[in-house]
C-alpha positions in Angstrom: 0.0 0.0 0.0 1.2 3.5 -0.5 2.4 5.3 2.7 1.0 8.0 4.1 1.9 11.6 2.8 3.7 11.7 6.0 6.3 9.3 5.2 6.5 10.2 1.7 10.3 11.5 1.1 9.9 15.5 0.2 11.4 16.8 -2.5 15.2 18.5 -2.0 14.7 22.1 -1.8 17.8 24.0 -2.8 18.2 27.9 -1.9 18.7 29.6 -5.5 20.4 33.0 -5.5 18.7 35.8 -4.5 16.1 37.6 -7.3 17.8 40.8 -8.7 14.1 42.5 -7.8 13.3 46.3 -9.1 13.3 48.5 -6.2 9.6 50.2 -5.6 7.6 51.9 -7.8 7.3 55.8 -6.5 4.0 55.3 -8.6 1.9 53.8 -11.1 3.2 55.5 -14.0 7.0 54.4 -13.0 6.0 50.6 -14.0 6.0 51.7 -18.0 8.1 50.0 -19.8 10.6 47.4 -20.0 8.4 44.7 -21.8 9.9 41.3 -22.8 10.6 40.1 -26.2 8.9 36.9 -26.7 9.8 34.7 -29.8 6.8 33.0 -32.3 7.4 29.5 -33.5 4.4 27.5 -34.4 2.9 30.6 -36.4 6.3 31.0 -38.8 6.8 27.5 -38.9 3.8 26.5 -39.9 3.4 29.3 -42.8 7.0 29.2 -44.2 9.0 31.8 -42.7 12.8 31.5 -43.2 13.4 34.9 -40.6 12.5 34.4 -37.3 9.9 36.9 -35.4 10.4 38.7 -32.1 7.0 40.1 -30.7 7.7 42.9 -28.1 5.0 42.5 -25.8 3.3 45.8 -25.0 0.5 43.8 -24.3 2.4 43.9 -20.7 2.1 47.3 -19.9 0.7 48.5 -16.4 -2.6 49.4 -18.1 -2.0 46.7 -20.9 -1.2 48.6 -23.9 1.6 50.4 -26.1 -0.2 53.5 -25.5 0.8 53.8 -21.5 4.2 55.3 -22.9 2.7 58.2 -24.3 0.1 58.8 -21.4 3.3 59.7 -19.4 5.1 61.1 -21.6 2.8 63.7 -22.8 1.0 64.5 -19.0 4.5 65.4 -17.9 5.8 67.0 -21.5 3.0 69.4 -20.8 3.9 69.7 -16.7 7.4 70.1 -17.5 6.1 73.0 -19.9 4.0 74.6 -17.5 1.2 74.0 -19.5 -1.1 71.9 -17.2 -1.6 72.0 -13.6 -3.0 69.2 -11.5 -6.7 70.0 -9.5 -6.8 73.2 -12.4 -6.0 71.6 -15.5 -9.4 69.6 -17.5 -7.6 67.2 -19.8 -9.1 66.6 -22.8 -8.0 64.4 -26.3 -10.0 62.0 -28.9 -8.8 58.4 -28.4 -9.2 55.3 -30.1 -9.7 54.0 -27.2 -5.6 52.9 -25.4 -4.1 56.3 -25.1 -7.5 57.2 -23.3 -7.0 54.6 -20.6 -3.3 55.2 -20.2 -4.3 59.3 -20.3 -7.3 57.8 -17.6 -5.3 56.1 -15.1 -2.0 58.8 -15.1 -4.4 61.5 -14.7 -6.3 60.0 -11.8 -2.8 59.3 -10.2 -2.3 62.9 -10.8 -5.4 64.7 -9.9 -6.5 65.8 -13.2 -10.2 66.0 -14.5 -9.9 64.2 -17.9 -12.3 64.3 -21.1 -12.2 62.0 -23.7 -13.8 61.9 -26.9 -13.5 58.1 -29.4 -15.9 56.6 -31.9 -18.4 54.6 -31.2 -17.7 51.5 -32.9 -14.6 50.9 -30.0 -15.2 48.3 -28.0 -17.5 48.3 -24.6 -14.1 46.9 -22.2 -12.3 50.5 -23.5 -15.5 52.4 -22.1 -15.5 50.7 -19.3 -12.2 50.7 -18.0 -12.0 54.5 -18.7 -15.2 54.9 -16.7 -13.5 53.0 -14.2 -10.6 55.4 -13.6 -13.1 58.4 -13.4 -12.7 59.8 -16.9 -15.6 61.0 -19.1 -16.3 59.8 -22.0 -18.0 61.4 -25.6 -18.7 59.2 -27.8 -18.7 60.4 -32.0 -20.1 58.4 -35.3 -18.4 55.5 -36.2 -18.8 56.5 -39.7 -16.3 59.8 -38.9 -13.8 57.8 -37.0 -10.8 59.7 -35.3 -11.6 62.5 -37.2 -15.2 62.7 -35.6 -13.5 62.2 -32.1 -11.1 65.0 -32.9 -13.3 67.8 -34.0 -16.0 66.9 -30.9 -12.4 67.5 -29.0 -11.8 71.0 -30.3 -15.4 71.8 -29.5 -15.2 70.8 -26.0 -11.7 72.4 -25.5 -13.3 75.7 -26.9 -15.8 75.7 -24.3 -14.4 74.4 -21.4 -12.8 76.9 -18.8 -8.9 75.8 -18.0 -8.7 72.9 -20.7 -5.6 71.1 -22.4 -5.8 69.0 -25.7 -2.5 66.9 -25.5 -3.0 66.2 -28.9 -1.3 62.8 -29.6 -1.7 63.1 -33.3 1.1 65.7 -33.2 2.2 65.7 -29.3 6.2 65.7 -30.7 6.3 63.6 -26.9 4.7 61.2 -28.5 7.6 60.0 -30.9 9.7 61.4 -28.1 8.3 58.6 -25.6 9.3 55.8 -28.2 12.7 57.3 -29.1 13.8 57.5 -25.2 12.4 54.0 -24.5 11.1 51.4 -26.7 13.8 51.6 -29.6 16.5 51.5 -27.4 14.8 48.5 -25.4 14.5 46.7 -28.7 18.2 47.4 -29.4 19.5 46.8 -25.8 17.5 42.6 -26.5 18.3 42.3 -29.6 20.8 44.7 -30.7 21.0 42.8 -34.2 17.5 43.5 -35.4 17.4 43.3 -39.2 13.7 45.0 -39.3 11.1 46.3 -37.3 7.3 46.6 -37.7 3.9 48.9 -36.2 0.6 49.6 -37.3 0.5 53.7 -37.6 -2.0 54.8 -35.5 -0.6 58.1 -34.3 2.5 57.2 -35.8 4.3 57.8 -32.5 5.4 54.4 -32.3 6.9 54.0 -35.8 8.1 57.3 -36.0 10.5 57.8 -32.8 11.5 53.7 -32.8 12.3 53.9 -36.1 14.2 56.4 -35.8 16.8 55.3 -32.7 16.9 51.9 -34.6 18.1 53.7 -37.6 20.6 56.0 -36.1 21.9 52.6 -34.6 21.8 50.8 -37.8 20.6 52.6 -41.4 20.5 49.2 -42.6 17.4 48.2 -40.5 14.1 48.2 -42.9 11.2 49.8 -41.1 8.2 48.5 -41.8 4.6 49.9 -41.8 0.9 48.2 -41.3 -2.5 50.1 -42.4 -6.2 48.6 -42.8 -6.0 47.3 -46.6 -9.6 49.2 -46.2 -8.0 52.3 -45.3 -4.7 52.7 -47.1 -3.8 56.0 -46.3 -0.2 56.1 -46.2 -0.6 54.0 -49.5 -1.7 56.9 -50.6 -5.7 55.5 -51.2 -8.9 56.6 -49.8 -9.9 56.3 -46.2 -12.5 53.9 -45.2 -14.1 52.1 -42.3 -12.1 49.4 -40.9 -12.3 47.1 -38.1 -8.7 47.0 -36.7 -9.2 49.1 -33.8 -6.0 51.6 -32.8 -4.5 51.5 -36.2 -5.8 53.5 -39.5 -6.4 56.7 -38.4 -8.1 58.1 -41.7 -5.6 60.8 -42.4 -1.6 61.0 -42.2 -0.9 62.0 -38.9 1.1 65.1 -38.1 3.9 63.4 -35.9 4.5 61.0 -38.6 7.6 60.5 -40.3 6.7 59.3 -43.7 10.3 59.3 -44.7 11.7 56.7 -41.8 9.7 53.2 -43.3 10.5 51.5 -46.2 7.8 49.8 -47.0 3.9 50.2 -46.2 2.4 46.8 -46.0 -1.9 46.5 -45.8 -3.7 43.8 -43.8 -7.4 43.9 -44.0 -9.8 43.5 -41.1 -10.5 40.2 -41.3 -7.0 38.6 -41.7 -6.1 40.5 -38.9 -8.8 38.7 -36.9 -7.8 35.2 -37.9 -3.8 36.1 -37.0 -4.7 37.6 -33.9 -6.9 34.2 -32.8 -4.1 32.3 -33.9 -1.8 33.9 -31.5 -3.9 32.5 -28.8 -4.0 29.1 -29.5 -0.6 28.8 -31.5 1.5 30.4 -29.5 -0.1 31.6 -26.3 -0.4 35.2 -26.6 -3.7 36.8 -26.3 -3.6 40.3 -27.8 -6.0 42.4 -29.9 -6.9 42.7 -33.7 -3.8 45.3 -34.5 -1.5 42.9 -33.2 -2.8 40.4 -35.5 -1.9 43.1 -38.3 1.2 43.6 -37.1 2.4 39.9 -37.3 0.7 39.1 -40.7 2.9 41.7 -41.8 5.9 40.2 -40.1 5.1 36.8 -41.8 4.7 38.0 -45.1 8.4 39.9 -44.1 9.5 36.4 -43.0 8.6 34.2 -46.0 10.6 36.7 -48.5 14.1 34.1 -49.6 16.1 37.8 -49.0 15.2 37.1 -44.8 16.8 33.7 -44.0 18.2 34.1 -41.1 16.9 37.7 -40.0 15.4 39.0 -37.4 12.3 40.7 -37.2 10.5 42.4 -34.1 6.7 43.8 -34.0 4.8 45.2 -31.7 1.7 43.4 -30.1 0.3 46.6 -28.9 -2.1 45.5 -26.9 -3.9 43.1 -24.3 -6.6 40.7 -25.9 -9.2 41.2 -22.8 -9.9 44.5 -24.0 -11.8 42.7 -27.5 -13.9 40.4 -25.6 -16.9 42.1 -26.8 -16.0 42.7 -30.4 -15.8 40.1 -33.4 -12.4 39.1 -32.5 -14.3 36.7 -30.1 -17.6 36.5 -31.7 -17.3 32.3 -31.8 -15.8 32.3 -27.7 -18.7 35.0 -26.3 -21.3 33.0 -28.1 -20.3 29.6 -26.0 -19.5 30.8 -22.8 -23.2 32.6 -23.0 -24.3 28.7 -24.0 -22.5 26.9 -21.4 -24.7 24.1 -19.5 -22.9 23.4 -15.8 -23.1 19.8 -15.9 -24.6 17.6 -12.8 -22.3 16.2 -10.4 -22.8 14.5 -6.8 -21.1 15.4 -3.9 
C-alpha cells in the first residue's frame, strides 16, 4: 500500500540565489516600460518563414497597452512645460480608445479631470475601463472615425474653462516617448535586429523607434501596417475598418513618412484570424492590430532575402480589452451557451 503523505520523502529544496528584484515603484506611471521580447514558433513554422519573429509585448504594460508610454510622456511634456496643472487643468483628447486609458489612469494618479472623446464602434471593455478610472467619456459616429472624435475634442476644449488637448496626433512627446524608451529596449534585447514593424496609428510608435533603430543601424528596414480598407499612407482613400488603434483616416502630423521603407496592408478580417491564432498557437492573447502587425511580419518572413533575420513587431495591446467585439464573436457565443453539468457530492 502506498504510505501515508507523512512518510512520503519530500522533494530537495535548494536555496537559489537571490532575485535581482526592481526596487519600488514611486507610482503607477513608474512601471511603464521594460516589456519582454517573446519569440513565435508554431505561427512561422507553420506558414514558411525563413526569418524568425520577435514580438515585443506591450501587451504587458501597467494598463495593458503600447499607448501607456505616451500617457506619461505627454502629462509630464506638458507639466514640464507649464502647461497643465494638477486639481486646475481639465484634460481633454480623442482616443481610439488605449491612449485614453493610459491618459485615464495617469491623470487619476495625478489629480486631473480628464475628457475623452473616441468613436463609437470601439469596444464596450475600452468604455469601461475609462469609466473605471473616473474619466468622461463622448462618444462620436463610427462612420467619422478619429476624425469625428477629434473635431468633438476642439469643440469641447473651446468651451471648457482651464482645458488642455495633448493632442497625440502631433504631441512631438509622443515619438519622443518611443525614441527614449522602446527603440532603445529593442536594441538593448536584440541589438541585431534586421527589421522592425507597427501599425500607424498616431505614428508615435513607428516614428520615434524607427528612428533610434536607424541612427543605430541605417540598414534596418522599417516596416509599416495600415487597414488594406484604409490605405492612407498608400496613398488610397480612407474607409471604415475594423482594426481598432491603427488607420487613423488621415496622415498624422507626428508622422515620419520618410523613416519606413515599405507600407504593407492587412485587411480587417486577416487580422482577426492572425490575432486568434496567437492565442491558440502560441499563447499570446492580444488584440486585432497585433494580428496586423504579425501578418505583416510573416509576409516579411517568408521573403528568400530574410533567412536568417530577425524581425521584431509590436503586439500593442492586451486581448481582454476585445472580448466584446468580433475578435471573439465564436468564444462569447459559448460561454453565454454553457450548461454546468450535474455532479454529486
Amino acid at each position: 500500500s502506498r504510505p501515508p503523505l507523512s512518510a512520503r520523502s519530500a522533494p530537495s529544496m535548494v536555496a537559489s540565489p537571490p532575485a535581482k528584484a526592481a526596487p519600488p515603484a514611486a507610482d503607477a506611471s513608474q512601471l511603464i516600460g521594460n516589456t519582454p521580447l517573446v519569440r513565435l514558433n508554431k505561427i512561422p513554422a507553420k506558414d514558411g518563414c525563413v526569418g524568425e519573429i520577435y514580438a515585443k509585448m506591450e501587451s504587458l504594460e501597467p494598463c495593458a497597452s503600447v499607448k501607456d508610454r505616451i500617457g506619461r510622456g505627454m502629462i509630464e511634456g506638458a507639466e514640464a512645460a507649464g502647461h497643465i496643472t494638477p486639481g486646475v487643468s481639465v484634460l481633454v483628447e480623442p482616443t481610439s480608445g488605449n491612449t485614453g486609458v493610459a491618459l485615464a489612469f495617469i491623470a487619476a494618479a495625478k489629480g486631473y479631470e480628464l475628457i475623452l472623446t473616441m468613436p463609437e464602434s470601439m469596444s464596450m471593455e475600452r468604455r469601461m475601463v475609462l469609466l473605471a478610472f473616473g474619466a468622461k467619456v463622448v462618444l462620436t459616429p463610427a462612420a467619422k472615425a478619429m476624425k469625428g472624435a477629434l473635431a468633438k475634442a476642439e469643440e469641447i476644449v473651446a468651451k471648457t474653462p482651464n482645458s488642455f488637448m495633448l493632442q497625440q496626433f502631433a504631441n512631438p512627446n509622443n515619438p519622443k516617448a518611443h525614441y527614449e524608451s522602446t527603440g532603445p529596449e529593442i536594441y538593448a534585447a536584440l541589438p541585431d535586429v534586421d527589421c522592425f514593424v507597427s501599425g500607424v496609428g498616431t505614428g508615435g510608435t513607428i516614428t520615434g523607434t524607427g528612428k533610434f533603430l536607424k541612427e543605430k543601424n541605417p540598414d534596418v528596414k522599417i516596416v509599416a501596417v495600415e487597414p488594406a480598407e484604409s490605405p492612407v499612407l498608400s496613398g488610397g482613400k480612407p474607409g471604415p475598418h475594423k482594426i481598432q488603434g491603427i488607420g487613423a483616416g488621415f496622415v498624422p502630423p507626428i508622422l515620419d513618412t520618410e523613416i519606413y521603407d515599405e507600407v504593407i496592408q492587412t485587411s480587417s478580417m486577416d487580422a482577426i484570424d492572425m490575432a486568434r491564432r496567437l492565442a491558440v498557437e502560441e499563447g499570446l492573447l492580444c488584440g486585432i492590430s497585433s494580428g496586423a502587425a504579425v501578418l505583416a511580419a510573416v509576409q516579411i518572413a517568408k521573403r528568400p532575402e530574410m533567412k536568417g533575420k530577425k524581425i521584431v513587431c509590436i503586439i500593442p495591446s492586451f486581448g481582454e480589452r476585445y472580448l466584446s467585439s468580433m475578435l471573439f464573436d465564436q468564444q462569447r457565443e459559448e460561454a453565454y451557451n454553457m450548461v454546468a453539468e450535474d455532479v454529486e457530492i
